[in-house]
Wavefront OBJ file of the C-alpha trace (Angstrom):
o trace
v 0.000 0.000 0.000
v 1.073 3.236 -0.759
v 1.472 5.448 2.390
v 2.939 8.796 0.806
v 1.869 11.526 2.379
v -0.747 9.554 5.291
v 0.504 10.673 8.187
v 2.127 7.194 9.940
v -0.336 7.480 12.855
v -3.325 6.047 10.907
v -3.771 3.269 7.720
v -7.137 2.635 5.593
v -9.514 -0.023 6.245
v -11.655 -1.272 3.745
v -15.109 -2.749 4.340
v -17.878 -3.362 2.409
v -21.406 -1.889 3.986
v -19.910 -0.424 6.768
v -22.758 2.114 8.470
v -22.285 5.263 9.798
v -24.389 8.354 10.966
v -24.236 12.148 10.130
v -27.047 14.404 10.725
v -29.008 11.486 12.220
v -29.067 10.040 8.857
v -27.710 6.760 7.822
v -24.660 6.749 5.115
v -22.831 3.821 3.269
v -19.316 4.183 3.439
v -16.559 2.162 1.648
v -13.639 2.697 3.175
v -13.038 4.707 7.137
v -9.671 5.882 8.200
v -8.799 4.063 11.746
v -6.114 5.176 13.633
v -3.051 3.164 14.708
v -2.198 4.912 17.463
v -4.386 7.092 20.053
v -7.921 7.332 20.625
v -11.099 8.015 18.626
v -14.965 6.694 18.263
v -16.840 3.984 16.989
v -20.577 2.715 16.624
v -20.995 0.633 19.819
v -21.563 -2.639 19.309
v -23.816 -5.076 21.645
v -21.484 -8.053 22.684
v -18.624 -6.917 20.613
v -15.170 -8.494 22.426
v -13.354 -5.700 24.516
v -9.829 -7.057 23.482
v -10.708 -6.785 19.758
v -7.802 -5.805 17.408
v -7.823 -2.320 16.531
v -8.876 -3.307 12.373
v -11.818 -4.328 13.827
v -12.971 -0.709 14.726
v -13.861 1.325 12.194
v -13.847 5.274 13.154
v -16.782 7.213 13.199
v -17.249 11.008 14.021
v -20.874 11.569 13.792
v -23.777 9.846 15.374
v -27.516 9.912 15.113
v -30.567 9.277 17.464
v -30.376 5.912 18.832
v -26.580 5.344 18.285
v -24.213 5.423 20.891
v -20.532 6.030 20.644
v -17.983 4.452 21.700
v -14.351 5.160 22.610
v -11.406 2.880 21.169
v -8.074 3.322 22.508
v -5.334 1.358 20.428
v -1.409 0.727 19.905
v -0.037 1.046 23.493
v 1.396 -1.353 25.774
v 4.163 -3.445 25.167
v 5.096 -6.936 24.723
v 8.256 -8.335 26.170
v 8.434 -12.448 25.321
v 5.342 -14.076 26.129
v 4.632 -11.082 28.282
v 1.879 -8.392 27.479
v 2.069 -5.106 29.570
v -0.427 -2.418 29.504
v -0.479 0.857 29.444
v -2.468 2.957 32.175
v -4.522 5.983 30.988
v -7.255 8.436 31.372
v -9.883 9.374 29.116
v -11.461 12.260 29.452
v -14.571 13.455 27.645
v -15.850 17.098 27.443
v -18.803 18.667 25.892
v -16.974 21.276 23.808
v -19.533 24.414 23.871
v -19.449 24.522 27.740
v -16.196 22.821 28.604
v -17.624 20.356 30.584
v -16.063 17.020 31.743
v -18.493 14.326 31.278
v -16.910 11.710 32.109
v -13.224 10.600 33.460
v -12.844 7.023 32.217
v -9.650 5.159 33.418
v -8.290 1.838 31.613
v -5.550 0.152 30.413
v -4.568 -0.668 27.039
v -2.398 -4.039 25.781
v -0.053 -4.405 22.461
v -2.244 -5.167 19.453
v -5.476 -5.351 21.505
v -7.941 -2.376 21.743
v -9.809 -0.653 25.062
v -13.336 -0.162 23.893
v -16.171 2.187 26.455
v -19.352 3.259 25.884
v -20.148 6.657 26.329
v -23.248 8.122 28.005
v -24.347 10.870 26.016
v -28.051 12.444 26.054
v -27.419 15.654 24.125
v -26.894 16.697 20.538
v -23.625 18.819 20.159
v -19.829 18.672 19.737
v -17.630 16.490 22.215
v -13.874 16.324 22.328
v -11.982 12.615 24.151
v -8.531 13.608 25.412
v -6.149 10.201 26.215
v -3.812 11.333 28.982
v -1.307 9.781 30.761
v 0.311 10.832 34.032
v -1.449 14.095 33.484
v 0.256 14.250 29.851
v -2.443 14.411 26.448
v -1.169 11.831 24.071
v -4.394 12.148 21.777
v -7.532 14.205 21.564
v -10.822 13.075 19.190
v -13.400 15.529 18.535
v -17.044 13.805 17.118
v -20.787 14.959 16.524
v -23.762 13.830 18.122
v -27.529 14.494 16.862
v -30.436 12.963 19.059
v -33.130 15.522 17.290
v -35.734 13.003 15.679
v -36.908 15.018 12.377
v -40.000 12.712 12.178
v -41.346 13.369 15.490
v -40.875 17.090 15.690
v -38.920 16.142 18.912
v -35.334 18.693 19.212
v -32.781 19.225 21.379
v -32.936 23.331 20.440
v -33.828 24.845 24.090
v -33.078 22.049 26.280
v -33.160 21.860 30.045
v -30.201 22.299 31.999
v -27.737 19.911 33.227
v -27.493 19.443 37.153
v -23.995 19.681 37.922
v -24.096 15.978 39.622
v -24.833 17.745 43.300
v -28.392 16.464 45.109
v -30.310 17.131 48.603
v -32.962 16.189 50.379
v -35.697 16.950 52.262
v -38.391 15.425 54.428
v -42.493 16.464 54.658
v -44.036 15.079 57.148
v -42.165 15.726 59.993
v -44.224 16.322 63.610
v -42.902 18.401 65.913
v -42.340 15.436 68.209
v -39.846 14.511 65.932
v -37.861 17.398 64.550
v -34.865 16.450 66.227
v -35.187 13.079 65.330
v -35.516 13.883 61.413
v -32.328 16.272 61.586
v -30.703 13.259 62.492
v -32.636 10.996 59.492
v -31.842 13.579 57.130
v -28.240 13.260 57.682
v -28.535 9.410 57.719
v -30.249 9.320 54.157
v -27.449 11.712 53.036
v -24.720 9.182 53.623
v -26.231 6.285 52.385
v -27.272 8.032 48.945
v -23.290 9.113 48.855
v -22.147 5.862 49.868
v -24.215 4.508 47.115
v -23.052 7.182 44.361
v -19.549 5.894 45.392
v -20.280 2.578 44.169
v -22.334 3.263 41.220
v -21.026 3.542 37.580
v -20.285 7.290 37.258
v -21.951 7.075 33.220
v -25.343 7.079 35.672
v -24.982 10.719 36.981
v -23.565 11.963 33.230
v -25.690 14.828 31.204
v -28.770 14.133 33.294
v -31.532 17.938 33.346
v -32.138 19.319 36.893
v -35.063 17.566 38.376
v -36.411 15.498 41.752
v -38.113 12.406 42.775
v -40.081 11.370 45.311
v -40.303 8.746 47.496
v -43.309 8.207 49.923
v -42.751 5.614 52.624
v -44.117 4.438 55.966
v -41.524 4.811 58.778
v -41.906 2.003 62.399
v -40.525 3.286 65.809
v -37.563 0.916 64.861
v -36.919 2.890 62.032
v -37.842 0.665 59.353
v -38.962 2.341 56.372
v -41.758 0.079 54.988
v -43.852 0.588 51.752
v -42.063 3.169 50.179
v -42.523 3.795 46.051
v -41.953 6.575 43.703
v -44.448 9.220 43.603
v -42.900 11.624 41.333
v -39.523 11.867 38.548
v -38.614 14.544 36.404
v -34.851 12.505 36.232
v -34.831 9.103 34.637
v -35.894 5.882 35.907
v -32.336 4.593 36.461
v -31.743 7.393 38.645
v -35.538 7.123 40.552
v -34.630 3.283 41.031
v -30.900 4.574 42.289
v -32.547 7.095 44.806
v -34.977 4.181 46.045
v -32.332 1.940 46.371
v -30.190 4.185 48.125
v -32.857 5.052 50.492
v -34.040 1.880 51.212
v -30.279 0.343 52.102
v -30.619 2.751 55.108
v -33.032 0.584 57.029
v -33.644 0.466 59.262
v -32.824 3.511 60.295
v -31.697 4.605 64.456
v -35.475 3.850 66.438
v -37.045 6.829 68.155
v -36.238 7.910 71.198
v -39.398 7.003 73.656
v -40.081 10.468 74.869
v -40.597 11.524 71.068
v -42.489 8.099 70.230
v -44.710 8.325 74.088
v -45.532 12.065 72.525
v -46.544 10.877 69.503
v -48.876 8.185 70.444
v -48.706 5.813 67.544
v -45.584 3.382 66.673
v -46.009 4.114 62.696
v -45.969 7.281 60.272
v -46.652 8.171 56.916
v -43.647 10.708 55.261
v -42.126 11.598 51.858
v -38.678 11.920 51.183
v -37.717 14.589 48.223
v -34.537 14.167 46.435
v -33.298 17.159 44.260
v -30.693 16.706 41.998
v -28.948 20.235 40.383
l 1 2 3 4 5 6 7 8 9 10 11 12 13 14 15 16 17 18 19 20 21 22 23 24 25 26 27 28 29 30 31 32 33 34 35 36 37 38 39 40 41 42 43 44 45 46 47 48 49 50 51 52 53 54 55 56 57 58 59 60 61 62 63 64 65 66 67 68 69 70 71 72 73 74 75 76 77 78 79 80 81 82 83 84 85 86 87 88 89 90 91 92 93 94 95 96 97 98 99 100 101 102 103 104 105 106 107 108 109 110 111 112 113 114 115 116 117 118 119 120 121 122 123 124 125 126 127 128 129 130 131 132 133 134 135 136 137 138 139 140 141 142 143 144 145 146 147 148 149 150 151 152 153 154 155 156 157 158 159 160 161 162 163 164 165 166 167 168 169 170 171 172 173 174 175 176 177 178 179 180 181 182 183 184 185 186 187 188 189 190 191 192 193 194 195 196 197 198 199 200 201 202 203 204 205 206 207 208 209 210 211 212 213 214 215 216 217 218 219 220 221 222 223 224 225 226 227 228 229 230 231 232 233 234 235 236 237 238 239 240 241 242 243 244 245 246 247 248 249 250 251 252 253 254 255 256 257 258 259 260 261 262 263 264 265 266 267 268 269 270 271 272 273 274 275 276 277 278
């Protein structure tokens, strides 16, 4: 193959029917220049092998409603022998009109073999994938994404705005036997939605509108929340079945104290929970 002129960092890869999206419309390509070396996007693909040789990527910059993209990372690590030794890395993606880090992806990549993540993205617009290592940008990878549907009317031209990741809470219900008993519960269902948000995959939390959800629940003297369901979402489900979980892995919560529960006169109490996510 003639090279002259390619710069050495990528080669062509021909294939026959290969699909790819621009505008939200589909397009036949015949041939897709893959890089050798660095990072750029792909089509995901559903069961697709996550060691897969870097020809079996082909690039892709723009991508319509219903596709996701996904980030390949190729021609690092090194063999020695029989040995294969990877190379560490971050990946960081950033919505370019705002400047706004997405996501923070870390991996590893092996010689010959190619790191391959999905990326979360709700909103049409420009992103940009930088591939650092040890703080140094060995590759950026700008693409497109459109998720306007043409033939339901249904764009992305005054959208809501993103919550910057950050939540509360607050509780209604509350009598006044109990105020300093909820100060305490408030606190409690703080740390156990954090705790969870430490554990849960961090694509969950990415380019989600400001909103709330709900949760109405029946709280025992023990502090066992019983009963409790969604009443209201403006976020996702994902996120309303994140906050329930979250809430629920809390119980049961510290009992009341018996002065508050002998002034109260009943061992059981209706009370909603509002999570509030900007």
């Amino acid at each position: 193959m003639n090279t002259t002129g390619l710069n050495p960092r990528f080669f062509i890869v021909l294939l026959a029917g290969w699909l790819c999206f621009s505008g939200g419309k589909q397009s036949f390509i015949a041939a897709s220049i893959t890089k050798e070396r660095g990072v750029y996007t792909t089509v995901a693909m559903p069961g697709r092998p996550l060691d897969m040789p870097a020809s079996g990527y082909t690039s892709c910059k723009s991508f319509g409603l219903g596709q996701t993209p996904a980030a390949v990372v190729i021609g690092y690590g090194f063999q020695d022998g029989g040995n294969n030794y990877p190379l560490e890395f971050n990946l960081e993606l950033t919505e370019i009109a705002t400047g706004k880090v997405l996501e923070n992806l870390n991996g590893s990549a092996y010689a010959g073999k190619a790191a391959v993540f999905d990326l979360t993205i709700h909103k049409s617009g420009d992103y940009r994938l930088r591939l650092l290592v040890k703080g140094s940008v060995y590759d950026t990878w700008d693409f497109t994404v459109n998720r306007e549907d043409a033939t339901s009317g249904n764009t992305t031209a005054n959208p809501r705005a993103f919550a910057h990741r950050d939540f509360s809470a607050s509780l209604t219900g509350t009598p006044d036997a109990l105020m300093d008993y909820d100060d305490y519960f408030l606190q409690a269902i703080n740390y156990y939605v954090l705790k969870a948000r430490e554990d849960a995959d961090s694509s969950l939390f990415a380019q989600i509108p400001v909103g709330q959800m709900a949760i109405q629940f029946v709280q025992t003297d023990n502090g066992k929340v019983t009963a409790a369901k969604i009443t209201e979402n403006t976020l996702n489900a994902d996120l309303g079945k994140f906050f329930l979980h979250a809430f629920e892995s809390g119980s049961p919560y510290k009992a009341w104290p018996a002065p508050a529960k002998a002034a109260l006169g009943t061992n059981a109490r209706p009370m909603t929970v509002t999570f509030f996510y900007d």
